[in-house]
C-alpha positions as CSV (number, residue, x, y, z in Angstrom):
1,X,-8.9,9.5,17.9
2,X,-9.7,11.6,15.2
3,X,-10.7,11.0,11.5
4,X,-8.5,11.6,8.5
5,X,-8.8,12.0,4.8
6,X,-6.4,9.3,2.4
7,X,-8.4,10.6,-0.5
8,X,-5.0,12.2,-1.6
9,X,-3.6,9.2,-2.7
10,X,-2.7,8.0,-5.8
11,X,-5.5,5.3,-5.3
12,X,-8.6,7.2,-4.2
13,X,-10.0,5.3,-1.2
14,X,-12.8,7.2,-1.1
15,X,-13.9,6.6,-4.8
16,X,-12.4,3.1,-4.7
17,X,-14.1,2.1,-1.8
18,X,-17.4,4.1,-2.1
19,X,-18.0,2.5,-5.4
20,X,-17.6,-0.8,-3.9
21,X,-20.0,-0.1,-1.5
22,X,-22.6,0.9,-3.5
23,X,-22.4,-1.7,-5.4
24,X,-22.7,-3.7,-2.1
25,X,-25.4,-1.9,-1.2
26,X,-27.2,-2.4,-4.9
27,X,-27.0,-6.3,-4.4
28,X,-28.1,-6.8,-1.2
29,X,-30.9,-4.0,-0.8
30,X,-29.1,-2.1,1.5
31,X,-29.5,1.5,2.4
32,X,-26.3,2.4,3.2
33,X,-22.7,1.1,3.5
34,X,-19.4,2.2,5.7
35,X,-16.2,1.1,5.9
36,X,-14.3,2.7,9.0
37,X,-9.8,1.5,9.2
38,X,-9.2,2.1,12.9
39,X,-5.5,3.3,13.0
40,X,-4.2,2.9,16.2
41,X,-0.7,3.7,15.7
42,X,-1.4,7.0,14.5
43,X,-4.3,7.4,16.6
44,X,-6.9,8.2,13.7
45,X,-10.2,6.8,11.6
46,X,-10.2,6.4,7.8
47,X,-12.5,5.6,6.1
48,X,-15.4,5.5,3.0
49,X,-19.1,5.7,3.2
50,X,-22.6,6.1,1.3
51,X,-23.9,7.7,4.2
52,X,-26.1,11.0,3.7
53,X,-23.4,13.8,3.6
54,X,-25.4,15.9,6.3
55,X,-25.0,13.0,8.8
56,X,-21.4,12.8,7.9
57,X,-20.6,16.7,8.6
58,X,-22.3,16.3,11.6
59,X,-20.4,13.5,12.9
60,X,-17.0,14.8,11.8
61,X,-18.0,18.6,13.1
62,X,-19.6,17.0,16.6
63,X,-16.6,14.7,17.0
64,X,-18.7,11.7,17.4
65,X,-15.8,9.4,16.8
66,X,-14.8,9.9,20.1
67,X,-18.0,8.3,21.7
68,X,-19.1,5.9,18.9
69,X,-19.2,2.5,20.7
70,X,-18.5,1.0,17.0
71,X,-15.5,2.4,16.9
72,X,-14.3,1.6,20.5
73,X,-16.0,-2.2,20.5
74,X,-14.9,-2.8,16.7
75,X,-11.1,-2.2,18.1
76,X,-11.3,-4.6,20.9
77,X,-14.7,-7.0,19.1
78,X,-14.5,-10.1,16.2
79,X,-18.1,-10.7,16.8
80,X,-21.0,-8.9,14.5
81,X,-22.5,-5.9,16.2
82,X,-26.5,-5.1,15.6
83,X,-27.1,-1.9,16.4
84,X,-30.1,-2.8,18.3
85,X,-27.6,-3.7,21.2
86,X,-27.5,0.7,22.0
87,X,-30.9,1.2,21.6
88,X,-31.5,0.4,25.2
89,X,-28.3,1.8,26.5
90,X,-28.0,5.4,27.6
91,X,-24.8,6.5,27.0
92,X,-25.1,5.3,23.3
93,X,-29.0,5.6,22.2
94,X,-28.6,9.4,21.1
95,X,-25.9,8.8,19.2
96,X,-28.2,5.9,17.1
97,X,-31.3,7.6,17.0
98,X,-29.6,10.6,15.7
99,X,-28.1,8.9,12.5
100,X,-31.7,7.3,12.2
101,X,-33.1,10.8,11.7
102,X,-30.3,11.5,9.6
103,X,-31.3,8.7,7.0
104,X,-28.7,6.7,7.7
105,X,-31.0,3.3,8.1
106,X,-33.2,2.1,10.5
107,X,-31.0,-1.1,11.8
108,X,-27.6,-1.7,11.5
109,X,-25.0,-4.1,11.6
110,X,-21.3,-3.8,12.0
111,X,-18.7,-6.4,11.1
112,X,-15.1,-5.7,13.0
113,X,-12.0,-6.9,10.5
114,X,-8.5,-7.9,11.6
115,X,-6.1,-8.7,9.6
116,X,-3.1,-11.1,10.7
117,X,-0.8,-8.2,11.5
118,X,-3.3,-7.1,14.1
119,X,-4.8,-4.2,12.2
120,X,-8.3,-3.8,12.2
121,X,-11.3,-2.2,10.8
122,X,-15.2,-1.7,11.0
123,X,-17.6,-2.5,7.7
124,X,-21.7,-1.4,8.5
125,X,-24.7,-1.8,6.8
126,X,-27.8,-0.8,7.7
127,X,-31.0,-1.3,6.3
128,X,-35.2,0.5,6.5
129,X,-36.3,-3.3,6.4
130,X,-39.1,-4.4,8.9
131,X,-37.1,-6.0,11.8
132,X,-38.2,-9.3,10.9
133,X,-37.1,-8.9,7.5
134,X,-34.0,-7.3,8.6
135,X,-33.4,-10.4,11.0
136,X,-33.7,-13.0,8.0
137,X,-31.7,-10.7,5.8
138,X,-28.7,-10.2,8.0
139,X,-28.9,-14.3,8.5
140,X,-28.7,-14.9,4.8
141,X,-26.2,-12.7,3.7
142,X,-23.7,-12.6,6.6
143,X,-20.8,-14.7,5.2
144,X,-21.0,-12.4,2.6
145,X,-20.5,-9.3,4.3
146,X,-17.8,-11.2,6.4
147,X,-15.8,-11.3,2.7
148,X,-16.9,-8.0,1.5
149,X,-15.5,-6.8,5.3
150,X,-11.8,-8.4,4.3
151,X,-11.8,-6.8,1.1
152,X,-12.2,-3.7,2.2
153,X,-10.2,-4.0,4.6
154,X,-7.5,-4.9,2.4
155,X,-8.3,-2.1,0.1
156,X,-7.9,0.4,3.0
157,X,-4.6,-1.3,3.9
158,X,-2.5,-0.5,0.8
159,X,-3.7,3.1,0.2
160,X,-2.6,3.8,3.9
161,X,0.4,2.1,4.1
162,X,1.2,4.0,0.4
163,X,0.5,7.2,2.4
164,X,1.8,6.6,6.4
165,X,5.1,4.9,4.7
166,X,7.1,2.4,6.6
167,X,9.8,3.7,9.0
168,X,12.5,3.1,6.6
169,X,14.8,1.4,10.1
170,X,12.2,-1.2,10.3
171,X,14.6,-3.8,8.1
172,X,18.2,-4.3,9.5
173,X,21.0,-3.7,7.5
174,X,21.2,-7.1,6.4
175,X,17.4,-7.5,5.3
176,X,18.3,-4.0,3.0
177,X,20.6,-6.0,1.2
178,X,18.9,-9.3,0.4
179,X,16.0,-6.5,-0.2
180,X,17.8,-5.0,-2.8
181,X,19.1,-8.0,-4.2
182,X,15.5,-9.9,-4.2
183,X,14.2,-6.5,-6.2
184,X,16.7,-6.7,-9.3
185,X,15.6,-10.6,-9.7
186,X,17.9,-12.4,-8.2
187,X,17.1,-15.8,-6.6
188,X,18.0,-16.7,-3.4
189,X,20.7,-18.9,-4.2
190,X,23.0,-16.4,-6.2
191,X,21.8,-13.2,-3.1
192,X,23.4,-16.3,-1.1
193,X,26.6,-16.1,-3.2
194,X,26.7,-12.5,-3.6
195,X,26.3,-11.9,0.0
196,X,28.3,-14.9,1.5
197,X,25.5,-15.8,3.4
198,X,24.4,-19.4,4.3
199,X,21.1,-20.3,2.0
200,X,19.4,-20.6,5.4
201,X,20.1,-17.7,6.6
202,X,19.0,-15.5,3.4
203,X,15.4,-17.5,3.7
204,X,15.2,-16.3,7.6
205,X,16.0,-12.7,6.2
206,X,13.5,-13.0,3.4
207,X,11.0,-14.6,6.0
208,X,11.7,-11.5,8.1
209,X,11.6,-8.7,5.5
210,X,8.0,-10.5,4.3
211,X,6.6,-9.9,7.2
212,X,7.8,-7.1,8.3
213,X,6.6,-5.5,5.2
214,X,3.0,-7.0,6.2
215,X,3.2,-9.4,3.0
216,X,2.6,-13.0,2.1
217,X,5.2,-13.5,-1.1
218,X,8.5,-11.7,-1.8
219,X,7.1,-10.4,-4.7
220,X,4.6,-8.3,-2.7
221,X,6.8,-7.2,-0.8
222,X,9.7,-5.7,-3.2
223,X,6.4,-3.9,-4.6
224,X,5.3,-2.4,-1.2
225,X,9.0,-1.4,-0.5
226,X,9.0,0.8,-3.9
227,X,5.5,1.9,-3.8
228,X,6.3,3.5,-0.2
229,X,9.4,4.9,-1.0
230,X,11.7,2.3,1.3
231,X,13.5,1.6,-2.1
232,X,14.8,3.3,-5.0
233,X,16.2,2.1,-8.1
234,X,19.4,2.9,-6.8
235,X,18.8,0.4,-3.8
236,X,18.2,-2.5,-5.8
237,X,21.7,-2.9,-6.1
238,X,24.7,-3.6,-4.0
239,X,26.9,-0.6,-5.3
240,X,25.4,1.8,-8.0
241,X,28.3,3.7,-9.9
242,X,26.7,5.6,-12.7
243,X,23.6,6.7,-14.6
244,X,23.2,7.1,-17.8
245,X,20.9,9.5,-19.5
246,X,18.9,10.4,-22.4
247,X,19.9,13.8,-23.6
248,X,17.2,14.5,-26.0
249,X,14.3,13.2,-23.7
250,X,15.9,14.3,-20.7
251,X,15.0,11.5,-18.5
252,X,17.4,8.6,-16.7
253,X,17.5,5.6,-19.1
254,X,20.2,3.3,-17.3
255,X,22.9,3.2,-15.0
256,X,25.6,0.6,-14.2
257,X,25.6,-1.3,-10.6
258,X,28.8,-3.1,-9.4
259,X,27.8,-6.5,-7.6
260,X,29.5,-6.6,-4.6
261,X,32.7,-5.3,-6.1
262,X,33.4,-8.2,-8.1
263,X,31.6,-7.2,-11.5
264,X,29.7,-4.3,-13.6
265,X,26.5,-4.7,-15.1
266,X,24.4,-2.4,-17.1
267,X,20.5,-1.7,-16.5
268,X,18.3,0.1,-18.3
269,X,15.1,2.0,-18.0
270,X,12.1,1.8,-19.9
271,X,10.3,5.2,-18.4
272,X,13.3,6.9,-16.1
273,X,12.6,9.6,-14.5
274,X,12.7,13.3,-16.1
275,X,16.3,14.9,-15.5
276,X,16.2,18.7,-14.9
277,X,20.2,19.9,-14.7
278,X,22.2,17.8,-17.3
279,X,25.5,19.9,-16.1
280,X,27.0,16.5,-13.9
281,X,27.0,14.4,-17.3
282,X,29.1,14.3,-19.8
283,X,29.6,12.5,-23.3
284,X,31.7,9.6,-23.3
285,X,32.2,6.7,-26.3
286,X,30.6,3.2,-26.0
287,X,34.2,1.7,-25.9
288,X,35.7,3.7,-23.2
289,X,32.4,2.8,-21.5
290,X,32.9,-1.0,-22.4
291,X,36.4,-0.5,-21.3
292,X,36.1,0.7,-17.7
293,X,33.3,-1.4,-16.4
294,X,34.4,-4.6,-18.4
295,X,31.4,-4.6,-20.2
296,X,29.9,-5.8,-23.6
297,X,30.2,-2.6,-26.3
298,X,27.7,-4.2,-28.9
299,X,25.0,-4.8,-25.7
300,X,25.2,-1.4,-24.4
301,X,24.8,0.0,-28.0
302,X,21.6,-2.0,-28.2
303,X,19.7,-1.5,-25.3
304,X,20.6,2.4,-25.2
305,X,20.3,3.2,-29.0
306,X,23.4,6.0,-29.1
307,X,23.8,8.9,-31.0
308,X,25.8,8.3,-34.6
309,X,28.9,9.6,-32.9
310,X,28.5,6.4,-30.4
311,X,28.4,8.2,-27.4
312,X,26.4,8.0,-24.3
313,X,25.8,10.8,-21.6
314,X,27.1,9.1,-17.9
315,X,27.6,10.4,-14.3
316,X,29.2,9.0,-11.9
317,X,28.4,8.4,-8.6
């Protein structure tokens, strides 16, 4: 087990969830705040913390994940940890009364987190309080830690999935398509149609791509599937044939999908993405366009906004 850095994300964890912490730490009177995601699959620790930065150079430099009993019992525990549990335990005392000295806190507690997918994660406090104090404190304010616990778990959970993306064979060829299909906005009764699929049997693969996706709602998961890279907007459709580009902005700004070979529609892009080499398009008229895709001339004139001589720049793919 070792611990890794996901501050290199587009969403910073560790500012994210530091701030959060904090501010945990502001309204309860805490001294300091952790958050620790155990990874098991990847064998690793991520995490955020307001501990003193001497105490966490120490721990990182000493490897102290590898013997903290938070870590090992907050893989395996659902039950609260106090820290005064180690205090009278060998093996695990130095390891407390070193972060005491550190100014980490005086007493601890740790809250392990699972989620329903089975992964899990560790949220401390700890606290300079008298014991007794402590005692009352921790009794008070637990269910609220318990929530604070989920949401940072939570938080962890889409920065690292963002970062460690899905293994792009976890859906079957099947779920890619109703994937696809559920992206672009179709409902499941026309994916039914489009696929020749039984309407049962497009809600079992939905069912399955929602949880294998680690989602509640479809719409979660189309959003996970782009933000880790499993789709592209040439895999919301069924059969992409061409794209269309802005010449003067030199960016993508439509393409035209065929829909399971029976019909062409046009889509279009409010912020495509930058094209470098336009040397694979070429200019062709709206009505030729219009012509060999069956489509409306007037519609693709007004949501591309062509050039005077009516032309549009397409690729074919």
């Amino acid at each position: 087990m070792k611990i890794a850095d996901i501050g290199n994300s587009e969403l910073d964890f560790r500012q994210t969830g530091e701030a959060r912490l904090q501010e945990i730490c502001s309204r309860f009177e805490l001294e300091n705040a952790s958050y620790a995601h155990i990874d098991k699959h990847h064998n690793v620790v991520h995490g955020c913390t307001t501990f003193p930065a001497e105490w966490v150079r120490h721990y990182v430099d000493n490897d102290l994940v590898l013997i903290d009993p938070l870590i090992r019992f907050g893989a395996a525990m659902i039950a609260p940890i106090d820290w005064a549990v180690f205090d009278d335990q060998r093996e695990h005392a130095p390891l407390f009364d070193a972060a005491r000295k550190f100014g980490v806190g005086q007493h601890g507690l740790s809250i392990p987190v699972i989620n329903p997918f089975g992964e899990r994660g560790v949220f401390t406090v700890t606290s300079n309080l008298r014991r007794s104090d402590w005692d009352a404190l921790v009794g008070s304010m637990l269910p609220a830690l318990r929530h604070e616990a989920q949401v940072l778990h939570l938080l962890a959970l889409d920065v690292i999935d963002t970062v460690f993306n899905f293994p792009t064979d976890a859906l079957s060829d099947q779920e890619m398509d109703v994937l696809k299909m559920l992206a672009s906005g179709l409902i499941p009764s026309v994916v039914a149609g489009q696929t020749g699929l039984s309407s049962r049997m497009v809600h079992a693969l939905t069912s399955s791509i929602v949880t294998k996706l680690k989602c509640r709602t479809t719409e979660q998961a189309v959003a996970r599937a782009v933000s880790t890279g499993i789709l592209k907007w040439t895999d919301f459709f069924a059969d992409p044939v061409a794209e269309l580009a802005d010449v003067e902005g030199q960016t993508l700004c439509g393409g035209i999908v065929r829909w399971s070979g029976r019909s062409h529609e046009l889509i279009t892009f409010e912020d495509g993405r930058t094209v470098r080499n336009l040397d694979s398009f070429q200019a062709v008229q709206v009505q030729e366009i219009a012509k060999d895709f069956n489509l409306d001339a007037e519609r693709i004139l007004e949501e591309l906004g062509p050039n005077r001589d009516q032309c549009v720049w397409i690729r074919h793919l």
